[in-house]
Steps between C-alpha positions, in 0.01 A plus 500: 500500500503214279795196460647430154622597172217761479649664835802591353524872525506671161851692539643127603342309126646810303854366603407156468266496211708360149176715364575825646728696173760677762526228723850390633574170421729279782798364407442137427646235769765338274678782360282606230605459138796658325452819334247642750632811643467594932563831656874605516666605802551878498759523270540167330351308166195340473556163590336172347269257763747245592853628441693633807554870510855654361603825516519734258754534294631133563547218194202323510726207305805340452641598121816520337700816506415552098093472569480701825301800480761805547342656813564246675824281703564202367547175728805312459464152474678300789677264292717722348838590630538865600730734230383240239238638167173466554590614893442810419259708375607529080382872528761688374626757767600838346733755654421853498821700402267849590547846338859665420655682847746734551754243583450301127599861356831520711602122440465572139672817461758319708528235276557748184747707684717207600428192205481750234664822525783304694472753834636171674782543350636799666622272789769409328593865474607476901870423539508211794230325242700516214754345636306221606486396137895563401722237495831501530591701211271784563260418228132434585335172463236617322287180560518528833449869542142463256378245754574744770289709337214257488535403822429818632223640216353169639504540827325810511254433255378160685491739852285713300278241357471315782338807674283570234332122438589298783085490641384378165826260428447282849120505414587399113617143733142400539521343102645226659174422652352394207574242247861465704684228326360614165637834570883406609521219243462792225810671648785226331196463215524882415868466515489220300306658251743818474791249470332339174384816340863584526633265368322482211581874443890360534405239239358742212706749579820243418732654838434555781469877551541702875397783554765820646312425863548148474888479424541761736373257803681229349786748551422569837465114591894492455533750757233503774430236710173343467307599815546881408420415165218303601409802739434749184396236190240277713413694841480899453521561134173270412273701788571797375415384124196303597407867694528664211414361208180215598418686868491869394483463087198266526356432849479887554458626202223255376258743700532737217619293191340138362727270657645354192593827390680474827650158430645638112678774648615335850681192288652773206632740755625215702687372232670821380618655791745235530622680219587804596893451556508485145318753452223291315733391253443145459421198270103428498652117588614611800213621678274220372617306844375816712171505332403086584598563849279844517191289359562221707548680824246772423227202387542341833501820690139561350328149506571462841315860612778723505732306745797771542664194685433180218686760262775490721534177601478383119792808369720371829487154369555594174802719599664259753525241199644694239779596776582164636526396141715816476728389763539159459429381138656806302912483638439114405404594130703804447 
């Protein structure tokens, strides 16, 4: 057999040949240049000569949290402190309040039967209650004896809510995640913002004008002490509200209804059930105060996907104010 180039056998020049149309070309020694493709691993991307393997599914770059595609994490950068913006990932993070349950149907038909038929009432039909509320006259206080009565519609309705939304209300939390100090600088600024919507109200209206539901807590402020107060105005009787009207009225039923449809009648009905002591007899002035802390409350509740517990946070803060100032400032002025 003959020595050289010619003794090649043909199967070996049909893998070497550059000539040969199917032949397999070796990966050049110093990487190759960009763009050409190699075989992938089972189960991975084609991968250019020269670039180390990743694996799939893994940012192939370092981007803010605006550019980065949205399948996939985004890398914090080191420098900046944790809980700070840009920390985070700026995707917004929705809750899910999920479909209408048994449980909804009960806390609502609870909270007719006692708020607005008055079935809570009937406690003060029992004789050692009653005179819990007499002084020493025998005449009932009746200021004290209608907080009793909210105390206890209260109570039960916040058991009852608590049940029925307590999952999606500790998952509602995660909106913290994002955007953080954004998100609890807007509680004062939505406060802030009720505040001087009212006041201009107070100014074109020439006096200021209360509604039957405020003068009756300013009446109660004389006579219960603030951390029982404080118990019912700021603690129980904003859950069950935020329940109600932004949970139920637009985080539930939003999976049947446009959302803004949703939003219209959460903030109206909001407004005029506080109302119905007076049997919705009232001045249009008066429940133009209700209606900027619906929007305001019901806005955030939606911009910051649905958060049960932002709602909450922002009515509490709202609430505590108005009864410190209720406390402290009013018996100064009056």
């Amino acid at each position: 057999m003959r020595s050289g180039p010619d003794s090649v056998p043909t199967m070996e020049r049909m893998t070497t040949d550059p000539q040969q149309p199917h032949a397999q070309q070796p990966a050049p020694s110093n990487g190759g240049s960009y763009g050409q493709q190699v075989p992938p691993p089972y189960g991975q991307p084609p991968q250019p000569y020269g670039q180390p393997p990743q694996p799939y599914g893994q940012p192939q770059h370092h981007g803010t949290p605006d550019r980065y595609p949205a399948n996939q994490p985004y890398q914090v950068p080191a420098h900046i402190p944790p809980g700070w913006p840009g920390r985070q990932n700026r995707r917004q993070i929705r809750s899910e309040a999920g479909p209408f349950r048994w449980m909804d149907l009960v806390t609502v038909l609870a909270y007719i039967a006692l708020m607005i038929v008055g079935l809570a009432s009937l406690i003060l039909f029992i004789p050692t209650v009653q005179e819990m509320f007499r002084d020493a006259e025998g005449t009932l206080d009746q200021t004290t004896a209608g907080f009793a009565v909210n105390l206890t519609a209260y109570v039960i309705l916040t058991v009852l809510a608590l049940i029925a939304c307590w999952r999606p209300f500790v998952q509602s939390l995660q909106t913290f995640r994002t955007q953080t100090w954004l998100k609890i600088g807007l509680i004062p600024g939505g406060w802030l913002a009720t505040i001087a919507v009212n006041a201009l109200i107070v100014t074109l209206a020439g006096e200021p004008i209360k509604s039957e539901n405020q003068l009756g807590i300013e009446a109660m402020t004389l006579s219960v002490p603030f951390p029982l107060m404080a118990l019912v105005a700021v603690v129980m009787g904003p859950f069950v509200e935020e329940y109600l009207f932004r949970h139920l009225m637009i985080g539930k039923l939003s999976r049947h209804l446009n959302v803004w449809v949703c939003v219209v009648i959460s903030i109206f009905t909001f407004a005029l059930l506080h109302f119905v002591a007076t049997g919705f007899n009232f001045n249009p002035v008066e429940v133009l105060p209700y209606l900027t802390l619906a929007t305001v409350i019901t806005l955030a509740y939606v911009f910051t996907g649905m958060s049960l517990a932002y709602a909450y946070i922002l009515h509490v803060f709202n609430n505590l104010i108005a009864l410190t100032v209720a406390y402290t400032l009013l018996p100064l002025v009056s």
